[in-house]
DOTIKE-906212 format. One record per residue (C-alpha): x, y, z. Coordinates in steps of 0.001 Angstrom, whole numbers, plus 524288, in hexadecimal, padded with zeros to 5 digits. Last residue first. Layout:
BEGIN
XYZ ...
***
This chain:
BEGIN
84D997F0647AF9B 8479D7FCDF7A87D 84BE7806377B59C 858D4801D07B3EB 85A0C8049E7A606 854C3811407A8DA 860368141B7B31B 85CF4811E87C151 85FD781C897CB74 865308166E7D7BF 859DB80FE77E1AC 8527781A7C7E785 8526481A0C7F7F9 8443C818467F9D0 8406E826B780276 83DEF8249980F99 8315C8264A81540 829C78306781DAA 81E588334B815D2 81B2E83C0B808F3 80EF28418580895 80757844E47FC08 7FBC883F59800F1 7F7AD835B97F614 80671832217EF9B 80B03832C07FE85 801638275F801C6 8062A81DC77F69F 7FBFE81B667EC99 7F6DD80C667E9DF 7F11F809E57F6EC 7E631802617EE2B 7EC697F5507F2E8 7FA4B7F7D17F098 7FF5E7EA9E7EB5D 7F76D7EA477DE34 7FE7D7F7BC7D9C0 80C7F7F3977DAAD 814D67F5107CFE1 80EBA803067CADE 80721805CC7D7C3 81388804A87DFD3 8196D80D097D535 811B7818C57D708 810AF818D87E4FF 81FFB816C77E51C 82144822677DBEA 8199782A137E381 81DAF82A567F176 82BDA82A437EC59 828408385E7E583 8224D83AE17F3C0 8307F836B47F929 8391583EF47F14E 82E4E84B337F201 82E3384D847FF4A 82CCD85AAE80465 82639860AE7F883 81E63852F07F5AA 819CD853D4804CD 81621860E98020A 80C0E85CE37F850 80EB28664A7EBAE 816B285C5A7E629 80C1E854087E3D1 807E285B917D712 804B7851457CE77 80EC2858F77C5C8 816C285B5F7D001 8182984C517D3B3 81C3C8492D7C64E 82662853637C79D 82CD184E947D382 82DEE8421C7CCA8 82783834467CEF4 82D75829177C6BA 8292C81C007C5EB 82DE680DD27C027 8287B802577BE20 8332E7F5007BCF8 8308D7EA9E7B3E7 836577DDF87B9A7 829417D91F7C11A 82A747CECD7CBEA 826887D7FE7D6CE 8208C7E3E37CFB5 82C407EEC67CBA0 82EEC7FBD17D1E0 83495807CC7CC6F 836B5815F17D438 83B23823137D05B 837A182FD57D715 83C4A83D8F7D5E3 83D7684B057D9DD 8411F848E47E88C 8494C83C8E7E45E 848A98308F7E28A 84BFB826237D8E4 84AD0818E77D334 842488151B7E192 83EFB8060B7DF8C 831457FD727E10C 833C47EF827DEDD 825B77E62B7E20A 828587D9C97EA8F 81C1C7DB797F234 8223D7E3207FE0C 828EC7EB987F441 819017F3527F184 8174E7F3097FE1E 822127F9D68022D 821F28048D7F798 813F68058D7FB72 817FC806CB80B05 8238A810D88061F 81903819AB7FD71 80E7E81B438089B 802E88116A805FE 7F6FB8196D80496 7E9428163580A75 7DCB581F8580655 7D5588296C80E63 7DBDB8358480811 7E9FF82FE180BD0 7E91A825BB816E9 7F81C81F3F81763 7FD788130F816FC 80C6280FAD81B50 80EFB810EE82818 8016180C7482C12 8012A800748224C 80D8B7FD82829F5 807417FB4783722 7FA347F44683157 802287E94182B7C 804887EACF81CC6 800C47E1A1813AE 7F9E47EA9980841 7EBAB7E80F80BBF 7EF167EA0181A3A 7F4CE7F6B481793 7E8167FAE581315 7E09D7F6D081FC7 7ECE27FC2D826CF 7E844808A2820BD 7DAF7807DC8213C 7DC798048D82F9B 7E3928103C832AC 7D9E4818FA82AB3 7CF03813B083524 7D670813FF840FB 7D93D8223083EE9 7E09D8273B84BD0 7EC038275584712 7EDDB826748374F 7F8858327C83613 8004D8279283DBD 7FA5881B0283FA7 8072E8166184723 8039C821CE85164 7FA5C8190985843 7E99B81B25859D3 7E8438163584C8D 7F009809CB84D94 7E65780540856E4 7D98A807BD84ED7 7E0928021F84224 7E3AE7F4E084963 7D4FA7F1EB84A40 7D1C07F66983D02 7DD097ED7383873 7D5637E2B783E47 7C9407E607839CA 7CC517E8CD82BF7 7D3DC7DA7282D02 7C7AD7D54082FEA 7C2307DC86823F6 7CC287D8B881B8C 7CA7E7CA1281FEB 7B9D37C9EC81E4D 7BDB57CFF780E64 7C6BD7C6A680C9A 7BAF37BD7281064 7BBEC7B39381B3E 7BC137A4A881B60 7B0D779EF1821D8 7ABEC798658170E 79EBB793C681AD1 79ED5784A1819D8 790E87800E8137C 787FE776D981BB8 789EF7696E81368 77D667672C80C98 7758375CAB8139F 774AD750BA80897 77AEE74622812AF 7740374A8081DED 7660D749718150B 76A4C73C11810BD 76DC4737E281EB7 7614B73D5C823C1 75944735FC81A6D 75FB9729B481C4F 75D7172AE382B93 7675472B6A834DE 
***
C-alpha cells in the first residue's frame, strides 16, 4: 500500500455510531400499541363493564393505569370515564396512595360525618380532613340521589380525594379527583372500619 493511501486510511473519519437506543417517547408509544391491542379484547368481555364494547375508552384507561403501576385488569376495576376524563375510584386511590409508604386513616364515620389524617412516608406531621353532611349541602351534593342513599360512603369518597391530594399529589398523575367526587356515584365498597375516636392531643402527635 502506498504512502498516500496509508495516510489518507489513517485520517478517514470514523463513520459515526447511530444510537440505537429508543426515546421515552418511541417506548410509550409501543406500549400504546400494545395496550391498544389488549383493549380491543377486553372490550368485547364483561370485565370492561359499563366500558364494553369501547375499545378506545378501555385503552385510555389501562393507558392511565399504566402510568400509575397497575396491570390492565385492575386499572379496569378501579378507573372510571367521567365527562371524557379518567378517575381513580376512592378505594384504588386510597390504595395507591399506601402502596408508596404514605398513612391514610379513617378518625370517624358516620352518615353525617367524615374524619381522616394521613402523613407522607417519612414525615411526622400528620394532615387532617373533615367532610360533614353540611359541607356537602352547601355545595349542594346532597341533592344527587346517590348522596341521599349513601351519604357515609360519598363523605368517605371525599375526604380520601381530598387528602390523597394533600400528602400525595405527585403520585396521582393528573387523576387527582376520585370518580364519585365527579359523578356523584357511590360504588360497591366497604366502608374503612374507623379507628377509635382520637382526642386532640392525639390528633397533634
Amino acid at each position: 500500500m502506498s504512502e498516500l493511501a496509508t495516510t489518507g486510511a489513517e485520517q478517514a473519519p470514523a463513520t459515526p455510531t447511530r444510537n440505537t437506543q429508543p426515546s421515552e417517547m418511541e417506548k410509550w408509544a409501543r406500549e400504546a400499541r400494545a395496550i391498544s391491542q389488549i383493549a380491543q379484547s377486553l372490550a368485547t368481555t364483561s370485565f370492561a363493564g359499563q366500558l364494553r364494547g369501547k375499545p378506545e375508552e378501555v385503552t385510555a384507561v389501562i393507558l392511565a393505569g399504566h402510568e400509575l403501576g397497575l396491570q390492565p385488569m385492575a386499572s379496569l376495576k378501579s378507573i372510571d370515564i367521567i365527562q371524557g376524563t379518567p378517575a381513580l375510584r376512592a378505594h384504588a386511590m386510597r390504595a395507591l396512595v399506601l402502596s408508596h409508604g404514605h398513612e391514610m386513616e379513617l378518625v370517624d364515620s358516620t352518615p353525617t360525618v367524615c374524619v381522616m389524617r394521613g402523613r407522607r412516608k417519612g414525615s411526622e406531621a400528620w394532615q387532617q380532613v373533615e367532610w360533614t353532611i353540611e359541607r356537602a349541602k352547601q355545595m349542594k351534593l346532597t341533592e344527587k340521589a346517590e348522596w341521599q342513599k349513601q351519604p357515609q360512603t360519598m363523605l368517605v369518597a371525599r375526604a380520601t380525594g381530598e387528602l390523597a391530594r394533600l400528602i400525595a399529589a405527585d403520585i396521582l398523575h393528573g387523576l387527582a379527583y376520585v370518580a364519585e367526587e365527579l359523578e356523584g356515584v357511590a360504588y360497591a365498597e366497604a366502608v374503612p372500619a374507623a379507628r377509635p375516636r382520637l382526642s386532640v392531643a392525639d390528633l397533634t402527635e
